[in-house]
DOTOR-682189 format. One line per field, with one value per residue: residue number from 1; y, x, z of N, C-alpha, C in turn. Coordinates in steps of 0.2 Angstrom, whole numbers, plus 5000, padded with zeros to 4 digits. Example, Ala and Ser with C-alpha at 12.3 -4.5 7.8 and 13.67 -1.06 7.14 Angstrom:
! residues 2
k <- c(1  2)
npy <- c(4972  4989)
npx <- c(5066  5064)
npz <- c(5039  5035)
capy <- c(4978  4995)
capx <- c(5062  5068)
capz <- c(5039  5036)
cpy <- c(4984  5000)
cpx <- c(5066  5064)
cpz <- c(5039  5039)
END
This chain:
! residues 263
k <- c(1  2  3  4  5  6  7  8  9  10  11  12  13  14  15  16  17  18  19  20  21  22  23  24  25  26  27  28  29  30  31  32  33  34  35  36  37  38  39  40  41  42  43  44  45  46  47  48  49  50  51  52  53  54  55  56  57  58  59  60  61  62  63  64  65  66  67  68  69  70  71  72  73  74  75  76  77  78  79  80  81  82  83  84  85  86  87  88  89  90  91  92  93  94  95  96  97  98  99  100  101  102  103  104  105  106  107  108  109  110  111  112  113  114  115  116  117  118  119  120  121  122  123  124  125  126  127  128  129  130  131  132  133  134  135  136  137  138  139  140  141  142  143  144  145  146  147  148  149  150  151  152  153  154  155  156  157  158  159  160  161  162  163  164  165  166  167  168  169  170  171  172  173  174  175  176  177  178  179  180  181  182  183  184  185  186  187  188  189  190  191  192  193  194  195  196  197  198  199  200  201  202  203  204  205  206  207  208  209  210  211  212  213  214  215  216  217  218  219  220  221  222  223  224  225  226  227  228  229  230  231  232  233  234  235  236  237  238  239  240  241  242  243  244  245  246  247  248  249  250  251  252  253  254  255  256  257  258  259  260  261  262  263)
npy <- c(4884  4883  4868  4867  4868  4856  4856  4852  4851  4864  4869  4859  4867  4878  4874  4870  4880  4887  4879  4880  4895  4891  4884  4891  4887  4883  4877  4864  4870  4875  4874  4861  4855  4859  4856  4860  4869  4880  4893  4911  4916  4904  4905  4917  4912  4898  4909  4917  4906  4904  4916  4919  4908  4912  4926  4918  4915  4925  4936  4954  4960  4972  4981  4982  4975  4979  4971  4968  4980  4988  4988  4982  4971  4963  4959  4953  4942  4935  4941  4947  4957  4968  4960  4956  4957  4953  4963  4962  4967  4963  4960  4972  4984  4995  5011  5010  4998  4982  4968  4952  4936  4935  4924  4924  4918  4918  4932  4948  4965  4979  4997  5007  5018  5021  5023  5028  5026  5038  5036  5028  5016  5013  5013  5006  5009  5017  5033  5043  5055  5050  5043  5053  5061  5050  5048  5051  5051  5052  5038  5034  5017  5001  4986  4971  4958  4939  4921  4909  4897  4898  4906  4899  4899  4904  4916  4911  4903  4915  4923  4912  4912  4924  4934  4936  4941  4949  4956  4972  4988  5004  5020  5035  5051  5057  5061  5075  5074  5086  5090  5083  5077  5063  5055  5062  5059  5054  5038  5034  5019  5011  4999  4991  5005  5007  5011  5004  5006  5014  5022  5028  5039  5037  5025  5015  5009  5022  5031  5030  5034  5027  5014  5012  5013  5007  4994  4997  4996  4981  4975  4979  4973  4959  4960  4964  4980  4993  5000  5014  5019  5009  5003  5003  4997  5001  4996  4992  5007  5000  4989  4969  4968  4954  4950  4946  4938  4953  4963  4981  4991  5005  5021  5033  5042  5056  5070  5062  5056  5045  5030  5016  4997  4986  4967)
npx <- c(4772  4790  4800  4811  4829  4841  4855  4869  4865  4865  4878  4885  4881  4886  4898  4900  4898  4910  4920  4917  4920  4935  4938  4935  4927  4912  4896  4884  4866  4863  4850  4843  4848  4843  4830  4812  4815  4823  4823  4825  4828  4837  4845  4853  4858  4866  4875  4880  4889  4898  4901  4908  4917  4927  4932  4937  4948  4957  4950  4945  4931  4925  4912  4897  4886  4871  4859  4848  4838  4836  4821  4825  4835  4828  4821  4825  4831  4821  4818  4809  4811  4826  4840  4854  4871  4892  4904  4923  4937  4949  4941  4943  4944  4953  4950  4953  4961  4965  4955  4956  4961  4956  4948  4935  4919  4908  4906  4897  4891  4887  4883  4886  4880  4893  4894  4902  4904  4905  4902  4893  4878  4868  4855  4843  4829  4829  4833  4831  4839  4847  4855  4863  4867  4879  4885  4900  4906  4903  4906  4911  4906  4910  4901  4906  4898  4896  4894  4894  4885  4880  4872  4859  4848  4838  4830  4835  4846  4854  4855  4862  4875  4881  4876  4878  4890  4904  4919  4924  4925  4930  4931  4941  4938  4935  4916  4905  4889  4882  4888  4879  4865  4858  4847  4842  4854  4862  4867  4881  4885  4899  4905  4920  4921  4907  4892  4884  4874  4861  4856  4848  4849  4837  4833  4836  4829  4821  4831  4849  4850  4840  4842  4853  4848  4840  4846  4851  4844  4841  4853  4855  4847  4849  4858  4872  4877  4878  4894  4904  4918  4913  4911  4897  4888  4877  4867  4859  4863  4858  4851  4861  4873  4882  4901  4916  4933  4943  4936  4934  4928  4920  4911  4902  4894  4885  4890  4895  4906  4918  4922  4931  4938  4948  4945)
npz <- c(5077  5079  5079  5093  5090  5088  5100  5094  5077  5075  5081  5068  5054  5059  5058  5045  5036  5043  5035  5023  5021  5023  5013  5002  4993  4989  4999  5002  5007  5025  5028  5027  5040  5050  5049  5052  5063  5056  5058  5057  5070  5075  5064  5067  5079  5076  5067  5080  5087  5076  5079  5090  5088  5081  5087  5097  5090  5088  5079  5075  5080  5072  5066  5061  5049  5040  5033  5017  5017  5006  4996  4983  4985  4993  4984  4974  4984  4989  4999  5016  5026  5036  5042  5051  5052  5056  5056  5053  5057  5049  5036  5032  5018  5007  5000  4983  4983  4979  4979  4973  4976  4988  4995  4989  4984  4978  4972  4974  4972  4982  4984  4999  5009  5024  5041  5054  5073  5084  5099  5112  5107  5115  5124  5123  5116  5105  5096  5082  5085  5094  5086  5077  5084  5091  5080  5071  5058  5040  5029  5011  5004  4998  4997  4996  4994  5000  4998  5005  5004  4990  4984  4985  4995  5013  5021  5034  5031  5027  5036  5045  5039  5043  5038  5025  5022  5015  5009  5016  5008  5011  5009  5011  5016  5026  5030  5038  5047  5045  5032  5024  5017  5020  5013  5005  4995  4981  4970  4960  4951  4945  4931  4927  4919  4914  4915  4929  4938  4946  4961  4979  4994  4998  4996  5007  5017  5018  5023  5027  5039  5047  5045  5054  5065  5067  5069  5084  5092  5088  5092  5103  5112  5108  5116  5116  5112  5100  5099  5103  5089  5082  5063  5055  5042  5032  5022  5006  4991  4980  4969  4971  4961  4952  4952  4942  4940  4938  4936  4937  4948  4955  4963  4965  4979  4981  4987  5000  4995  4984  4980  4976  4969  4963  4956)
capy <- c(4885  4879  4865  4871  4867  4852  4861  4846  4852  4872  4865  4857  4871  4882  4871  4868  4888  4887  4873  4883  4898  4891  4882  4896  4883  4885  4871  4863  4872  4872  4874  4855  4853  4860  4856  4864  4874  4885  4900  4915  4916  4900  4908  4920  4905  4897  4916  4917  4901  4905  4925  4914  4905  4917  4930  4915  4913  4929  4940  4958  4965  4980  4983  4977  4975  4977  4969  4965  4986  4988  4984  4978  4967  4960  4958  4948  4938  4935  4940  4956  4961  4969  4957  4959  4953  4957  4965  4959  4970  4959  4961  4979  4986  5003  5014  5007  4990  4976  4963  4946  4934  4937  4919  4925  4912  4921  4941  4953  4972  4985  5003  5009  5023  5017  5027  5027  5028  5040  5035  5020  5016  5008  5014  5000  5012  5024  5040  5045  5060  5046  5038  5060  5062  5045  5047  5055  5052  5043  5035  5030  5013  4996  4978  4964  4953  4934  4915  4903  4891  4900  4910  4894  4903  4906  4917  4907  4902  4921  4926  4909  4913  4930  4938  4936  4947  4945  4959  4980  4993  5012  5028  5039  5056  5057  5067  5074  5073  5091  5093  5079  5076  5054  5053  5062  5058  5052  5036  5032  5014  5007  4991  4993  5012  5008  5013  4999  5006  5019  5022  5034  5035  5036  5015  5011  5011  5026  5036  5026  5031  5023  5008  5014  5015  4997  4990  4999  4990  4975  4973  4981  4967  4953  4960  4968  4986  4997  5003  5020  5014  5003  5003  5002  4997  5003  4993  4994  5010  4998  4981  4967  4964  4952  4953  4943  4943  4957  4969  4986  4996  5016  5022  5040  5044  5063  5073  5059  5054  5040  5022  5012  4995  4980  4962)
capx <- c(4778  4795  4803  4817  4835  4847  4863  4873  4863  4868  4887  4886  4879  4892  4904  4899  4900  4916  4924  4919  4924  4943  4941  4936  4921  4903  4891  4875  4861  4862  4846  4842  4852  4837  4821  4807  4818  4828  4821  4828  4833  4841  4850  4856  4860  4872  4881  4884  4893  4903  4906  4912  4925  4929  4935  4942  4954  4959  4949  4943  4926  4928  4908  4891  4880  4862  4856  4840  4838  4834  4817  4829  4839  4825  4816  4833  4832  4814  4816  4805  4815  4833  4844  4861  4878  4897  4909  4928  4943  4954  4939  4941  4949  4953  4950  4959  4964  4965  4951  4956  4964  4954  4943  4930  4917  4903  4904  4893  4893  4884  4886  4882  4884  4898  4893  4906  4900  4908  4898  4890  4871  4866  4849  4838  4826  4835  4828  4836  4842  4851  4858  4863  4874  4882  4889  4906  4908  4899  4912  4907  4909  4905  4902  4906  4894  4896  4890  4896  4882  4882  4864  4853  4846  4833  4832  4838  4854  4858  4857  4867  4880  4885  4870  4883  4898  4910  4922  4919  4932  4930  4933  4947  4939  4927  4913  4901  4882  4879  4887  4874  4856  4859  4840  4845  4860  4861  4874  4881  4891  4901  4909  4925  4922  4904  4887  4880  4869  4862  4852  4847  4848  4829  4832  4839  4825  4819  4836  4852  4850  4836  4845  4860  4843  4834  4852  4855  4839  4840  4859  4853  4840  4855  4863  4879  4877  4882  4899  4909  4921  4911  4909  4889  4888  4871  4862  4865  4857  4856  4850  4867  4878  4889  4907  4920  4938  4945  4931  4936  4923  4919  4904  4903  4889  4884  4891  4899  4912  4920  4927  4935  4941  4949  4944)
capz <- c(5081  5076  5086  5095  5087  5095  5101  5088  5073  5075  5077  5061  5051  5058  5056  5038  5034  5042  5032  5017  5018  5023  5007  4998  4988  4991  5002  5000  5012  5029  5031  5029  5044  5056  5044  5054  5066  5054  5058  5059  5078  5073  5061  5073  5085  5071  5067  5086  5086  5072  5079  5096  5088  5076  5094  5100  5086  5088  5075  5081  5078  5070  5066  5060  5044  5041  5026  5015  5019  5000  4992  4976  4985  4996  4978  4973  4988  4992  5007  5016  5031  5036  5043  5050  5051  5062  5052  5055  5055  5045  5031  5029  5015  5008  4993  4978  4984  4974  4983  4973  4982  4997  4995  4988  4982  4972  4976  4971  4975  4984  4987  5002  5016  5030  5048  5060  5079  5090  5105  5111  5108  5120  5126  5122  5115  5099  5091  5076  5087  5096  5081  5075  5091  5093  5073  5070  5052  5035  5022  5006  5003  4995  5003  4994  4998  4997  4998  5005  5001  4983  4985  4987  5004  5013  5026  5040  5029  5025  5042  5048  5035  5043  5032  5017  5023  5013  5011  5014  5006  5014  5006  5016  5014  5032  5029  5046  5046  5045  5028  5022  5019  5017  5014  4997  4992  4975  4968  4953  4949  4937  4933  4922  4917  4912  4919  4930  4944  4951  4967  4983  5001  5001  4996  5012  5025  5019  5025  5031  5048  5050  5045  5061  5072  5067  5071  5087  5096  5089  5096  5111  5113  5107  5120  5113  5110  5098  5104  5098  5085  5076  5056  5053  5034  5031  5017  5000  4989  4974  4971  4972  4954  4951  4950  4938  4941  4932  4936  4941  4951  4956  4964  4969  4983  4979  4995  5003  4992  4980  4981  4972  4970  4958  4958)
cpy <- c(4881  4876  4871  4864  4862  4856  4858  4848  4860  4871  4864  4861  4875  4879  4869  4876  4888  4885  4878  4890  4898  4888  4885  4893  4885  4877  4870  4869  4871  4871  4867  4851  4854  4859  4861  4871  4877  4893  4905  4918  4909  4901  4910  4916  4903  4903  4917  4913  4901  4915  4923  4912  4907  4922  4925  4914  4917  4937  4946  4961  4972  4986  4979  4980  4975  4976  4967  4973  4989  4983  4979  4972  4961  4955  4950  4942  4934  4933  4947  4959  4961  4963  4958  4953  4957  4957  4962  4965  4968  4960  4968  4981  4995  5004  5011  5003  4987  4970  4956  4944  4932  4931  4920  4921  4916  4928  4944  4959  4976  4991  5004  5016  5019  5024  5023  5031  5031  5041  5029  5020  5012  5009  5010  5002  5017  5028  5039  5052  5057  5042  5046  5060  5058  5046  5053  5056  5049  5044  5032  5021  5005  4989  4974  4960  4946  4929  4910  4897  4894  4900  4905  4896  4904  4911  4914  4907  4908  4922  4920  4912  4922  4935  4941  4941  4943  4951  4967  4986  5001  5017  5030  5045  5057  5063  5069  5076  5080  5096  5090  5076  5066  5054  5055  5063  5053  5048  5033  5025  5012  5004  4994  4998  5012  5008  5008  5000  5013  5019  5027  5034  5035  5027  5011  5014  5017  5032  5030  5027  5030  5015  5006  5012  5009  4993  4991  4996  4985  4973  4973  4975  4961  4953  4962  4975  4989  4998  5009  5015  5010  5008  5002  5000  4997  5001  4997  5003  5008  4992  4976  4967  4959  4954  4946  4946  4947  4965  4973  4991  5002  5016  5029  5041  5053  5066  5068  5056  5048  5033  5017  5004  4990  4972  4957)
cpx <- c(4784  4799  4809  4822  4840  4853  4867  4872  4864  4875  4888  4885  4884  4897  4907  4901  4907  4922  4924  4920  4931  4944  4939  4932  4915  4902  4886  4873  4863  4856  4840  4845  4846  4829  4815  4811  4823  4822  4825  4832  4838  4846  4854  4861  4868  4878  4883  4892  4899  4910  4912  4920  4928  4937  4938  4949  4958  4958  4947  4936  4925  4920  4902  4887  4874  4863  4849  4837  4834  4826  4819  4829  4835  4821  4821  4832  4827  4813  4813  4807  4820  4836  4850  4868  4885  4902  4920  4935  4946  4949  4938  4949  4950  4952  4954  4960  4960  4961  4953  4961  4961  4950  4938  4925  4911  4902  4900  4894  4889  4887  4881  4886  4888  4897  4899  4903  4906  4906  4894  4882  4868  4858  4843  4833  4828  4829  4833  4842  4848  4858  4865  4869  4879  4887  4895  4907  4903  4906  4908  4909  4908  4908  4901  4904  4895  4894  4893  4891  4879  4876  4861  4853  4840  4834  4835  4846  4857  4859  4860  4875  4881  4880  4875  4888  4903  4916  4920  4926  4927  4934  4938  4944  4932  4922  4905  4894  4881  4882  4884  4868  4858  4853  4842  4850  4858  4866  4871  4889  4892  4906  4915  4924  4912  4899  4883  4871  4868  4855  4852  4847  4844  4828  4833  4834  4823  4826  4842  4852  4845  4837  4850  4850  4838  4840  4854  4850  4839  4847  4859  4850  4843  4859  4873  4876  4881  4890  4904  4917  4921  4910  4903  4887  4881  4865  4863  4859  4856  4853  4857  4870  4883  4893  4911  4927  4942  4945  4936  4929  4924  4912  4907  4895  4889  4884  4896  4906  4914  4924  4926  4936  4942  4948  4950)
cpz <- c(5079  5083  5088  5092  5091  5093  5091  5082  5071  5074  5073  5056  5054  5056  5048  5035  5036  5038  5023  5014  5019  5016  5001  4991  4992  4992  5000  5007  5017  5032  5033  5035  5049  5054  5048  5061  5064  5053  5060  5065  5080  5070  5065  5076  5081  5071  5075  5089  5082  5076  5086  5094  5084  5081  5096  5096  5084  5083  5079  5077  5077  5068  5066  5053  5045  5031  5024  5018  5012  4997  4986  4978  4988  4991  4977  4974  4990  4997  5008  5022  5035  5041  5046  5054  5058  5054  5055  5054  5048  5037  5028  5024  5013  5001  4990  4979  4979  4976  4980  4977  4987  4997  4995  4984  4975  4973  4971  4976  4979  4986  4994  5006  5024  5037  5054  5067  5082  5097  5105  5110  5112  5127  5127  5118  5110  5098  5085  5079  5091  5092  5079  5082  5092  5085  5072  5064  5047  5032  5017  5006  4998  4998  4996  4999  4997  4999  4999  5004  4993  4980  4983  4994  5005  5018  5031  5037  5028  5031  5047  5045  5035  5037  5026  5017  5019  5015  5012  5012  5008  5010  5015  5016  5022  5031  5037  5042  5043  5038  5022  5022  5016  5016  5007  4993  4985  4971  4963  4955  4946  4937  4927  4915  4910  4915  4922  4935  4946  4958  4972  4988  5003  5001  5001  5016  5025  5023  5029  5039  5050  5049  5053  5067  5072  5068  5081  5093  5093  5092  5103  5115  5111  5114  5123  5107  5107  5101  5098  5095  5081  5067  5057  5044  5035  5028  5010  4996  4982  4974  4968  4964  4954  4949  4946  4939  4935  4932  4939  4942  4955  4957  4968  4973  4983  4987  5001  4998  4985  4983  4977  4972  4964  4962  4954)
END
């Protein structure tokens, strides 16, 4: 069993994530911060601490990530199960935008499916039927991912470090469930007009709304429910690439749409 974590030593590891992404440089670990109590609900603990003084500073919660959804990325990461993050208003962007500038320390990309909730989830127990009623739109989209301790991680540190949110760009063109099967959709992407990735929405948990429906109890059971309104960024359906500035990225998700962005 892992000791339990002193308050002081949670503090410092968020405060150490804090400090680097205002300075837009990568840290050492924080996981040497907690030695035998950097577990995953530690992690957590940490990401709370930061989402606190984050709302106090004024920012809005606009969603939530699930990550590590991908057998690839898991592969990546050597890690073996989803994880999830808070998404930020201020970090969303739009088709086409130009994302440099934005303090970005080491990005890499992901496509994924973006579900927009038109109802709250909040049952404690989900179906997928539950997940199917509550959704109002997908958007295609893709999450720059990124690192503030500059992927030296273990579990514990991905999931203290906001499980590597960095930023998320949305398609504008909303499309409803019922004129897409997400289990098999089919995506192509490419990094300055060349074939980089492709991947499926069977890669994501076996269909993305089973990603929306392993997020919607465990928030439920955090204690902060789903709520209509939110972004859900799904999990990626390729495994992560880096990006360089310059890059120009496109990814079309077959039935759901395109998005774009430059770095």
């Amino acid at each position: 069993m892992n000791d339990s974590p002193m308050p002081g030593a949670l503090a410092e590891a968020a405060g150490r994530l804090r400090d680097a992404m205002a300075a837009g440089v990568g840290c050492e670990p924080v996981r040497g911060l907690l030695g035998s109590s950097a577990s995953p609900e530690s992690g957590y603990a940490v990401q709370q601490i930061n989402t606190d003084h984050w709302l106090t500073s004024g920012r809005r919660i606009s969603g939530h990530k699930v990550g590590l959804t991908n057998p690839a990325v898991q592969e990546q990461l050597g890690m073996d199960e989803p994880i999830w993050g808070v998404l930020y208003a201020d970090k969303c962007r739009t088709d086409g935008d130009d994302i440099g500038g934005a303090g970005l320390i080491e990005p890499r990309v992901e496509v994924e499916v973006a579900v927009v909730l038109g109802a709250d989830l909040d049952k404690g127990q989900h179906t997928v039927a539950d997940v199917i009623s509550a959704t109002a739109y997908v958007l295609p989209a893709l999450e720059i991912v990124d690192s503030r301790l500059r992927w030296d991680i273990t579990n514990f540190d991905m999931i203290a470090d906001n499980a590597g949110s960095g930023l998320y760009v949305l398609g504008t063109r909303p499309v409803p469930l019922s004129a897409v099967d997400l289990r098999r959709v089919e995506m192509q992407l490419s990094i300055n007009g060349e074939p980089a990735a492709t991947g499926n929405g069977a890669a994501c948990l076996g269909n993305p709304l089973n990603s929306v429906l392993w997020l919607a109890d465990a928030m439920y059971q955090h204690g902060t429910p789903l709520q209509a309104g939110e972004t859900i960024m799904t999990g990626s359906l390729c495994g992560m690439l880096p990006l360089t500035p310059g890059d120009e990225i496109h990814a079309e998700i077959e039935g759901v749409g395109t998005v774009s962005a430059s770095l």
